[in-house]
C-alpha positions in Angstrom: 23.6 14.3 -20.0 20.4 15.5 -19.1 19.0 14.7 -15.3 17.3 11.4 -15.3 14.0 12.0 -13.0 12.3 8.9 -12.0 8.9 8.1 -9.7 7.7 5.2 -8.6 5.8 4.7 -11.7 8.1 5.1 -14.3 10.3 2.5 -12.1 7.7 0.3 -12.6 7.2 0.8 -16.3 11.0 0.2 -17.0 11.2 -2.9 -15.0 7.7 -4.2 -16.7 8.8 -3.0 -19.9 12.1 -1.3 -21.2 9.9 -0.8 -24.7 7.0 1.0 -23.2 9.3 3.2 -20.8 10.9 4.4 -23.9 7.5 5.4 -25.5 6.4 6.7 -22.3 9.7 8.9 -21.2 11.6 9.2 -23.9 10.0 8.9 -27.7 7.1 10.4 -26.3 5.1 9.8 -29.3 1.6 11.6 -30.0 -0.7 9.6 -29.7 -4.5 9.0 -28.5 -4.5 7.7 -25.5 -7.6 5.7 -24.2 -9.3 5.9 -20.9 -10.0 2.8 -18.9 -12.9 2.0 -16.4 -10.7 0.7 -14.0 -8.0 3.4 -14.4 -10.6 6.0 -14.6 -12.4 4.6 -11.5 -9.4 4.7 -9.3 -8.2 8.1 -10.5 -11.7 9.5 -9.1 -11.4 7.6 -6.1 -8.8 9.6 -5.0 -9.7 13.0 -6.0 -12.7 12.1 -3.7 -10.8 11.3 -0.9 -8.3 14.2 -1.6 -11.3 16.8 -1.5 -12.8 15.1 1.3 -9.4 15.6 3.6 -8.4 19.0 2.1 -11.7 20.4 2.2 -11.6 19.1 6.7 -8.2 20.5 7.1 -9.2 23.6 5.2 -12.0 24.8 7.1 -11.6 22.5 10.4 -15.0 20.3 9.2 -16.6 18.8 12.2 -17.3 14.8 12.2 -20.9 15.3 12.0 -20.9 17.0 8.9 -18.4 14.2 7.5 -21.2 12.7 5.4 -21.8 15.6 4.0 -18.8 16.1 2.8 -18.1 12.9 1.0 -21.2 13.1 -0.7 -20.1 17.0 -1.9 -16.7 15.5 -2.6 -17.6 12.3 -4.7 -20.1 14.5 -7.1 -17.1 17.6 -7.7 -15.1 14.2 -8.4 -17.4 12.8 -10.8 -17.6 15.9 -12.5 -13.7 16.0 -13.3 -14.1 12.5 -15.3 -16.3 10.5 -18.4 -19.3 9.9 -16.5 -20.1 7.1 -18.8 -16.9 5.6 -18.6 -17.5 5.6 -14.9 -21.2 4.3 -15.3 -19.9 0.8 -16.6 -19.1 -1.8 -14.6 -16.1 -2.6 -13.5 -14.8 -5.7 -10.9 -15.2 -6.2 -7.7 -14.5 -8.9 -4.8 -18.4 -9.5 -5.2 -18.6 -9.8 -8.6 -19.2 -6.9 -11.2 -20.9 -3.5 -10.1 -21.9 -0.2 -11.9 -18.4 1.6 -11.1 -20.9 5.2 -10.0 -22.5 2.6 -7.1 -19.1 1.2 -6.1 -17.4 4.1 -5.6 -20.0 5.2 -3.4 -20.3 2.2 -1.7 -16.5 2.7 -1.2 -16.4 6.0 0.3 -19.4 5.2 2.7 -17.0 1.9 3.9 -14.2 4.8 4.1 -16.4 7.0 6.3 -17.6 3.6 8.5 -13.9 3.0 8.9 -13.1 6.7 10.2 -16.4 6.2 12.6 -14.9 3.4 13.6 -11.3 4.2 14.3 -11.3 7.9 14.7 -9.7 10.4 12.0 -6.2 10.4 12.1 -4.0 13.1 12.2 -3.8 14.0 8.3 -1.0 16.0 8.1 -0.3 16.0 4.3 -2.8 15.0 1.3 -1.0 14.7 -2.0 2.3 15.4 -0.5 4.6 16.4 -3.3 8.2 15.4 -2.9 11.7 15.6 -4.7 15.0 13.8 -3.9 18.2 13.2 -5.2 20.0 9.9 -5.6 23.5 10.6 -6.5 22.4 12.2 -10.3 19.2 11.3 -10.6 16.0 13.2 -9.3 13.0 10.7 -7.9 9.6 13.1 -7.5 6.4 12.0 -6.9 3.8 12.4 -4.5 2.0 10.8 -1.8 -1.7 10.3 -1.0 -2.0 10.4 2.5 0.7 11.0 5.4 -0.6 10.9 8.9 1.5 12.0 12.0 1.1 9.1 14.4 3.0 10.6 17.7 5.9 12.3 17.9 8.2 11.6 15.2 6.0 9.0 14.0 4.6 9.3 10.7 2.7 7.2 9.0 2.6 7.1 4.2 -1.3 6.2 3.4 -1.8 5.0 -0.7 -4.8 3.8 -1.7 -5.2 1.3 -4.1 -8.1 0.2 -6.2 -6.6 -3.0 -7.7 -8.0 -6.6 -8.2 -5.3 -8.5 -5.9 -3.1 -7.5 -3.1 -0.8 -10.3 -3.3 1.2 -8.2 -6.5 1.7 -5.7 -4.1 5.0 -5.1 -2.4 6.5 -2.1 -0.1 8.4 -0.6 -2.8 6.3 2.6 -3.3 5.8 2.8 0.8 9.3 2.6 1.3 10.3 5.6 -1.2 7.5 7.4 0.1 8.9 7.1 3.5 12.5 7.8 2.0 11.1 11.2 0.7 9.1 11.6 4.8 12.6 10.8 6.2 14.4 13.9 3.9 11.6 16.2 4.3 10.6 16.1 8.0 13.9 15.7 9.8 12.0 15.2 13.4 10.5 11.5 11.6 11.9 8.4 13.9 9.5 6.1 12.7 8.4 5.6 9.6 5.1 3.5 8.8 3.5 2.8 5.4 0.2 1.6 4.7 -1.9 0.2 1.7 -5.4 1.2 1.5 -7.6 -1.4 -0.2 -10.2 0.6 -1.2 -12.3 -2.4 -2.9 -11.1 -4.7 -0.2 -13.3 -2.8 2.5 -10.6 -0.4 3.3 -8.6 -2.8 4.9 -4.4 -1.7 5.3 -1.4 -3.3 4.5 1.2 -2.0 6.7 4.6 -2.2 7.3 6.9 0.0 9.8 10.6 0.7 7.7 13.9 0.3 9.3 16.8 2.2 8.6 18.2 -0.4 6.9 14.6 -1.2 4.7 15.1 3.0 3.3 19.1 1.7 2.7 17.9 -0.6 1.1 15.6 0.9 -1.2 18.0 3.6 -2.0 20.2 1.2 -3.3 17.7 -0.2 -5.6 16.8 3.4 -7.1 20.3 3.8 -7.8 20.4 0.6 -10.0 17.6 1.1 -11.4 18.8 4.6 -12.8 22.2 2.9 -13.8 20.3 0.1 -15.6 18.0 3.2 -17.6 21.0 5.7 -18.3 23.0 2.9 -19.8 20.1 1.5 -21.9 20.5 0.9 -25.3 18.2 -1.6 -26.5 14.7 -1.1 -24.6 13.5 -4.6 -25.4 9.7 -5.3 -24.8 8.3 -7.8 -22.5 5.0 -8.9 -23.9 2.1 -10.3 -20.9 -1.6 -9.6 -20.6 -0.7 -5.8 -19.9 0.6 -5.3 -23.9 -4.0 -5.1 -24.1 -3.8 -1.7 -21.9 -0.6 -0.2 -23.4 -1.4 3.0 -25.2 1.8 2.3 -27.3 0.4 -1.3 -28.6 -0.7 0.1 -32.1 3.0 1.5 -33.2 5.4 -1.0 -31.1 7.6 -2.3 -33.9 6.7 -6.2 -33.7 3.8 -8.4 -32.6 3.1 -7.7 -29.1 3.5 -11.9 -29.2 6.7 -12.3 -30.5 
């Protein structure tokens, strides 16, 4: 048997739906797959906010050229992506806005939010990590991780969805599982949610050793329940209209 690598997302896809986790990880048929506004938006979100913090602790940017920056930072993002997907509108708290406004208006509240509260000490931007969990490899990586004091670290995602109340600490807590394995001086471990169309307000949590026992525990079921799969029933909602796999699933996505 082959090593069963998992990440957060394909965690998510299995316990959403077995059927689409097959097609996804498995199958892996070709197909076209489409590009969302919403997806799109938030992928381009954070390559702006990666180049803006890679390109400061690169060449040690001083805060008054910060504006600067972001600006040079959102246009190399744009470039990377369908500029007229990202020219329609897309939701916010407000009501609809051209998504090319929003995520400007976004990464201006982002820079307000560093005026206000001071850059933290960005230690990592798209952190890659790997562990293992008995047999099974979890890999992934994480936006942001800041060193809060001494062996105090804090795991940043952001997060350009509708509703915060879907969200939970899983993700935080296996990012701060992988912070835990990979910097052995890390005491404290916090974990944060950036709501980047929420005004860049947090979500935080600080992780005990027994919240990271926890979620190891819960990896390692998961993995049992997908190595011993046999049936990869689908679980039709509201998310079978985004699924690239909707055209050549087997039965009505309403059965």
């Amino acid at each position: 048997m082959s090593i069963l690598k998992l990440s957060v997302s394909s965690i998510g896809t299995y316990e959403k739906c077995p059927k689409n986790y097959h097609y996804r990880y498995i199958e892996k048929p070709d197909i076209e797959k489409n590009k969302w506004p919403a997806t799109e938006f938030g992928s381009c979100a954070h390559l702006a906010l990666e180049l803006f913090h890679k390109t400061i602790k690169k060449k040690n940017i001083p805060r008054s050229q910060y504006s600067k920056l972001m600006k040079w930072s959102y246009n190399k993002a744009i470039s990377e992506f369908d500029y007229e997907i990202l020219n329609q509108d897309l939701w916010s708290p407000d009501g609809d806005k051209n998504g090319l406004e929003y995520l400007r208006q976004i990464l201006q509240e982002y820079l307000n939010k560093l005026s206000a509260e001071g850059m933290p000490d960005v230690v990592g931007i798209e952190v890659p990590y790997n562990f293992y969990i008995g047999e099974t490899m979890v890999r992934g990586f994480i936006d942001r991780l800041d060193k809060v004091g001494e062996g105090e670290y804090r795991v940043v995602d952001y997060k350009t969805s509708k509703n915060k109340k879907y969200l939970n600490s899983f993700q935080l807590l296996v990012y701060a599982e992988a912070i835990k394995r990979l910097y052995p001086d890390a005491k404290i471990i916090h974990g944060s949610y950036m709501l980047l169309k929420h005004g860049c307000e947090t979500m935080d949590w600080t992780f005990s050793d027994s919240d990271l026992e926890k979620v190891v525990k819960k990896i390692a079921k998961r993995a049992d329940m997908i190595n011993n799969e046999t049936r990869w029933i689908k679980k039709p909602s509201i998310l079978c209209n985004w699924c690239d796999y909707k055209k050549i699933c087997q039965e009505s996505w309403a059965d």
